[in-house]
Phi, psi and omega in degrees: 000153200216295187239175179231156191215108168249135189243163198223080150337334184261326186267102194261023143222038150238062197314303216272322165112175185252150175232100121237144272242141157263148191224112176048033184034068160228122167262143199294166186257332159289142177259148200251137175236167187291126194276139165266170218318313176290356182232091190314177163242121213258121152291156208279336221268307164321331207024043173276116147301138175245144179229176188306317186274351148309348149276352180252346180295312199291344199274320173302325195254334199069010151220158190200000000 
């Protein structure tokens, strides 16, 4: 598992849900917003690319 997805029905103006990154298997407390396609989001301490469809991956299933 690499990122995480939480979605908050209630909260309409993160309508869209929340992305964060599990890191050395902690999940981090800044949320990741989705990068686009051509430019992943490179972790500095992990260094794993999170690319876009691994955000779309993580939104369907809520984990990824």
């Amino acid at each position: 598992m690499i990122l995480k997805y939480e979605s908050d029905v209630l909260d309409h103006e993160h309508a869209r849900g929340h992305f964060y990154h599990v890191c050395q298997g902690r999940i981090q407390e800044e949320e990741l917003s989705i990068p686009s396609p051509d430019q992943p989001y490179e972790c500095p301490v992990c260094g794993i690319d999170l690319e876009y469809e691994d955000f779309l991956l993580a939104q369907r299933r809520g984990w990824a």
